[in-house]
C-alpha atoms as one frame of an Amber mdcrd trajectory, in Angstrom:
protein
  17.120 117.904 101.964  18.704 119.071 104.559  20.422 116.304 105.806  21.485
 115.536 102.240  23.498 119.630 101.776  25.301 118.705 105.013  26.731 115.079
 103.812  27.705 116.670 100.216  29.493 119.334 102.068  30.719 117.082 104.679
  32.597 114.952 101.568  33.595 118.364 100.025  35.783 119.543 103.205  38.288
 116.735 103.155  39.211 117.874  98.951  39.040 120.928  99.821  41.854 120.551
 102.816  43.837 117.898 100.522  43.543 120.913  97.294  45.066 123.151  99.837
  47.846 121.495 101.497  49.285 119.227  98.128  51.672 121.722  96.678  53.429
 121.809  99.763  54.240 118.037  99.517  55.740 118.147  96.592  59.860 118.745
  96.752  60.786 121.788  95.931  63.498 123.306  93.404  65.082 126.481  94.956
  67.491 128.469  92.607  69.918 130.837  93.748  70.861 133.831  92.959  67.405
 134.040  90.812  64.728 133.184  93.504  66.540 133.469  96.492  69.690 135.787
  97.070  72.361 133.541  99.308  72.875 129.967  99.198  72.197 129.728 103.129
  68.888 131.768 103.233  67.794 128.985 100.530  68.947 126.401 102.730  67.119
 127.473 105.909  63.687 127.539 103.168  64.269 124.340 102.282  62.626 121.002
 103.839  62.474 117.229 103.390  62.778 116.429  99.389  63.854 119.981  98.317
  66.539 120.950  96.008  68.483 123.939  96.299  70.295 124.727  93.023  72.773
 126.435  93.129  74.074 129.007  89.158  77.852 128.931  88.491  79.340 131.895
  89.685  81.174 132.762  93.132  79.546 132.657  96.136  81.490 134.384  99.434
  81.692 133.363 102.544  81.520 136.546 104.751  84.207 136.801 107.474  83.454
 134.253 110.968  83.531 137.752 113.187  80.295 136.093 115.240  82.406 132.933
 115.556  79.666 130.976 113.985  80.563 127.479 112.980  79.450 126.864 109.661
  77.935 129.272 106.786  75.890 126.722 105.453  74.051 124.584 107.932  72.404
 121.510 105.308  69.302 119.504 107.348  68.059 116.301 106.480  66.721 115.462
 103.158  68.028 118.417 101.316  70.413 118.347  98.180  72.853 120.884  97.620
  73.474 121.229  93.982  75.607 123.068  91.748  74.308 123.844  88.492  75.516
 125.109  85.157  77.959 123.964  82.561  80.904 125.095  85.188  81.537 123.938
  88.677  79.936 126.567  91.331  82.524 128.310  92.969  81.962 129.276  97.265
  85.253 130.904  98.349  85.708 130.871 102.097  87.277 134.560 102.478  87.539
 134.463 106.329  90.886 136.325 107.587  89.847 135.103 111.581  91.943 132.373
 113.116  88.148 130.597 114.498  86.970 127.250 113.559  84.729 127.808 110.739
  83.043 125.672 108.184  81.780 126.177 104.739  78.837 123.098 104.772  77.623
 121.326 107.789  75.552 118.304 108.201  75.220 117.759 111.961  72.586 114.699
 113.012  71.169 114.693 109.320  70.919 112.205 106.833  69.785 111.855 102.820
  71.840 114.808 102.590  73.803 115.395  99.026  76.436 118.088  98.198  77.450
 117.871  94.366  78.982 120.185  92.032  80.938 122.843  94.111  84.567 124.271
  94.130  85.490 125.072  97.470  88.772 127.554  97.788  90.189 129.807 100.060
  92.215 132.452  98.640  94.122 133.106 102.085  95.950 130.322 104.633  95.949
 130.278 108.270  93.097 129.037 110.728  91.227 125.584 111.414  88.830 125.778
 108.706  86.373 122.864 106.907  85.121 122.761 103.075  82.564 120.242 104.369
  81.958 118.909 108.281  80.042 116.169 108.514  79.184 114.628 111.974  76.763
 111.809 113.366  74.989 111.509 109.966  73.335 108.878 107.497  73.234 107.952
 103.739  74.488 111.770 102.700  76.867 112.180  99.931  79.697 114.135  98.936
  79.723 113.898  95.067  81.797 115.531  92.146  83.403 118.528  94.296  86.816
 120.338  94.366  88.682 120.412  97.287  91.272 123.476  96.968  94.081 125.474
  98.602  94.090 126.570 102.202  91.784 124.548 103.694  92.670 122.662 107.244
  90.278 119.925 106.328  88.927 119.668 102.911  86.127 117.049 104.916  86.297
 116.237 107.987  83.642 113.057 109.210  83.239 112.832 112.937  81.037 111.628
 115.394  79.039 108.257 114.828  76.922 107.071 112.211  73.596 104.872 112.015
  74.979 102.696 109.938  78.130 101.700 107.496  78.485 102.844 104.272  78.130
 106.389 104.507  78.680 109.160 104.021  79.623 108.215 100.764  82.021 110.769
  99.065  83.007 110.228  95.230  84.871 111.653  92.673  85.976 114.472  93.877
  89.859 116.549  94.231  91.713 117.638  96.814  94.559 120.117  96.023  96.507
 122.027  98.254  94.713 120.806 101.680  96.251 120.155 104.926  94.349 116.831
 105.381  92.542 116.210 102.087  89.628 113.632 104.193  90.092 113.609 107.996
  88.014 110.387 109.106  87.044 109.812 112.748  83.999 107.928 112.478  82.371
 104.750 113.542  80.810 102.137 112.817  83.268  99.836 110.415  83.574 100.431
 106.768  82.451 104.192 107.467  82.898 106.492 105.183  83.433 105.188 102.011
  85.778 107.214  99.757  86.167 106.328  96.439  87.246 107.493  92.880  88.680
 110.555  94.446  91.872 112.256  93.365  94.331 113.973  95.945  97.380 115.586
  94.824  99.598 117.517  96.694  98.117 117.723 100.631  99.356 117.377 104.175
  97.986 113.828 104.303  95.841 112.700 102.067  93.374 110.380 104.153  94.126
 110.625 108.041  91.954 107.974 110.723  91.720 108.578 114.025  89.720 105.501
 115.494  87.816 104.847 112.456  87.366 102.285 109.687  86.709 103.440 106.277
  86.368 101.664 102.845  89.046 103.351 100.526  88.606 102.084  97.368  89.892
 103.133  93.671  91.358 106.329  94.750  94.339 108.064  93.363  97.034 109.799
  95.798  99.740 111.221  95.008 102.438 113.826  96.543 101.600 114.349  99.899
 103.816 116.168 102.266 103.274 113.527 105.046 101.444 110.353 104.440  98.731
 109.370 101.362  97.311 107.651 104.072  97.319 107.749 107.840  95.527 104.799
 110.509  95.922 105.660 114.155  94.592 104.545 117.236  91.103 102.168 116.501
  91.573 102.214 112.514  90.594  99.247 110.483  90.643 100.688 107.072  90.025
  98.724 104.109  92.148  99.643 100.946  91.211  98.261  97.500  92.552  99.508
  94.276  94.108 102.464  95.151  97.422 103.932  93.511  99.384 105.550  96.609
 102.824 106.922  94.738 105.405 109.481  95.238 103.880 110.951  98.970 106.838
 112.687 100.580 107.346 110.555 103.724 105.148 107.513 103.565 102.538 105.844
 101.408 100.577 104.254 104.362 101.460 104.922 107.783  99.593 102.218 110.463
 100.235 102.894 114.232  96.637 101.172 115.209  95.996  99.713 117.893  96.161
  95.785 118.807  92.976  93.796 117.460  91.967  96.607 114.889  94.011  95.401
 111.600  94.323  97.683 108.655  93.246  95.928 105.584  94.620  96.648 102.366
  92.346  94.362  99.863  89.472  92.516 101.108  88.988  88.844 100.972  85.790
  89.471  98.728  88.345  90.557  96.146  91.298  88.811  96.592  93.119  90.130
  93.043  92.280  94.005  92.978  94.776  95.054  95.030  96.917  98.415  95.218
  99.717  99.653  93.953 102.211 101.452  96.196 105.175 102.563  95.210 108.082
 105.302  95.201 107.172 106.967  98.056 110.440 108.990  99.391 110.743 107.270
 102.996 108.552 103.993 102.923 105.966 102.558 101.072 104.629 101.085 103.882
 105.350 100.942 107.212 103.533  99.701 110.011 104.563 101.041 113.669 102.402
  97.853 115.184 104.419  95.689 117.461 103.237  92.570 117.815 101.081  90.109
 115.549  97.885  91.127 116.218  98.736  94.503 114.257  99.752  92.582 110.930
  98.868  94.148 107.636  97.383  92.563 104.761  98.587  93.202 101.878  97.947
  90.817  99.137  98.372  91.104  95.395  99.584  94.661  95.668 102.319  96.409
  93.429 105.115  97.624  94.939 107.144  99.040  91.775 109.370  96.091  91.382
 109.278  91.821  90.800 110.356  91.760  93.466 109.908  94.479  96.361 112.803
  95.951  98.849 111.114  94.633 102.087 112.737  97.227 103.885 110.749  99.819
 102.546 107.965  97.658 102.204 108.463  96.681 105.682 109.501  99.542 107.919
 108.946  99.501 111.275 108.605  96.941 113.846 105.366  95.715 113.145 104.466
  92.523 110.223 102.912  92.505 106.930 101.834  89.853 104.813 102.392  90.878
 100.940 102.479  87.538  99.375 101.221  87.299  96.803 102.167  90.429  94.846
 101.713  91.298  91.353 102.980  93.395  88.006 101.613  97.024  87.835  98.104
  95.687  85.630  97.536  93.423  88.355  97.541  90.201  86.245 100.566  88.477
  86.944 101.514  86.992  90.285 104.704  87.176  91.751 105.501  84.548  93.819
 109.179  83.812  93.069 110.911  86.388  95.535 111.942  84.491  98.961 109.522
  85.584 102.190 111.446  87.788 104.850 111.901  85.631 108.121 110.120  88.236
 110.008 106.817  88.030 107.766 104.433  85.418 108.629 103.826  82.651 105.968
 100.404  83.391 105.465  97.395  85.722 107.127  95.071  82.555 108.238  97.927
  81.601 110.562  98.528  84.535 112.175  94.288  85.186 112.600  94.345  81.966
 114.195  96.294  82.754 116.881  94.617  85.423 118.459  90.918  84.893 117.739
């Protein structure tokens, strides 16, 4: 009988451990202000799978007097969420001149921030809405971007793979670089359906290669977009108009073309027009540093290579189209600087 107690307690132990220990592997919902007071102490609660949702209202961001880096520091696998029937609103009030961010990801991934406003109500300083550096599949989703930021997101480092971070639908108003991108691999970050309105620059790469896709850019001091250095960026669908000096800048280095449609989709190109100084201009010198840019709109039947063409670099525009990107333009006679067509100049140098 004995023996028989100690094998029926013996399977009992094991349930008994698993009854204990299975709420904690469930993810989590955190609320703030209700449950927990801040939106970092929630945070720094959080784990693997867990939630922290966030009630409208406005959340501020205490002064950067302990030169701190970031208010709220996001680790894998948690989702930053604003709930309620109105965006959340975090206001970064810091008067200090210090680098300062209001959400960081460093070395995280499955991260997601969705449903914030982020404003500062003061200018002045090098300060981040969102810093995101050496991460994997996170997202940016459905957030506002306002006045007085340095960066509205800045994306640094490396990144396990392409295709991330992703970051969608969201404005930018007001910022001195709307999405700073200095990331690798290729095709990293992706940034589409986002709207930027009146910023510095609107997207600005330093040695990386993002997917811009379906954005909407308008009235930048600078550029709508800047590629510099190591910058293939990919452009597909995006309206780039009225930006104060240029549409798209390229000054990228030889071997590391700037794409604006890919060859996957050949007919949903851009349309770039009525920018003050150039639409586009590409600073590349020789033909390794041609731009591509086929079946864009450039405002016209047929467009003023000069403005399409500034600089003492090469683009290939032909074909172009009309502004719903149906009709093809082909009538207009090529520039004697242009190449005839991309394939040749590929060719040459591969």
């Amino acid at each position: 009988m004995r023996m028989l107690h100690n094998i029926a307690v013996a399977a009992l132990v094991p349930a008994v451990i698993v009854s204990l220990h299975t709420p904690d592997c469930f993810p989590r919902t955190w609320h703030v202000p209700s449950e927990v007071v801040t939106i970092p102490a929630a945070v720094d609660s959080a784990s693997w799978g867990d939630t922290v949702s966030v009630a409208a209202g406005t959340y501020v961001c205490p002064d950067n007097v302990d030169y701190s880096f970031e208010w709220i520091d996001l680790p894998s696998g948690v989702s930053l969420i604003g709930a309620g029937a109105e965006l959340t609103v975090v206001i970064d009030s810091c008067i200090t001149l210090w680098p300062h961010s209001v959400v960081a990801m460093y070395d995280a991934s499955d991260c997601l921030v969705k449903g914030f406003s982020f404003v500062r109500p003061i200018t002045g300083g090098h300060f981040y809405g969102v810093l995101v550096e050496n991460t994997s599949n996170t997202f940016i989703d459905s957030c506002k971007f306002g006045d007085h930021f340095f960066y509205g997101i800045s994306v640094e480092g490396d990144a396990t793979h392409s295709d991330t971070p992703h970051i969608r639908w969201s404005t930018f108003t007001n910022c001195g670089v709307a999405i700073h991108s200095a990331v690798q691999p290729f095709r990293c970050p992706v940034i589409r359906f986002n709207t930027f309105d009146n910023c510095g620059w609107g997207i600005y790469c330093v040695n990386s290669g993002p997917y811009i896709a379906d954005n909407y850019i308008a009235n930048s001091f600078y550029s709508g977009i800047y590629c510099v250095g190591r910058s293939p960026a990919w452009l597909d669908r995006n309206v780039i108009v009225n930006n104060g000096e240029y549409g798209l800048r390229v000054e990228t280095e030889a071997f590391y073309e700037p794409y604006l449609t890919t060859e996957w989709l050949p007919r949903n190109g851009n349309s770039i027009y009525g920018n003050a100084v150039c639409d586009l201009y590409n600073g590349v010198e020789d033909q390794r540093g041609v731009v591509e840019a086929c079946y864009t709109y450039w405002g016209s039947d047929c467009p003023d290579t000069l403005k399409v063409i500034q600089g003492p670099g090469r683009v290939n525009y032909r074909p172009w189209c009309d502004s719903l990107h149906i009709e093809t333009y082909i009538e207009c006679p090529p520039d004697p600087t242009s190449p005839s067509t991309w394939g040749s100049i590929k060719a040459m140098f591969r």
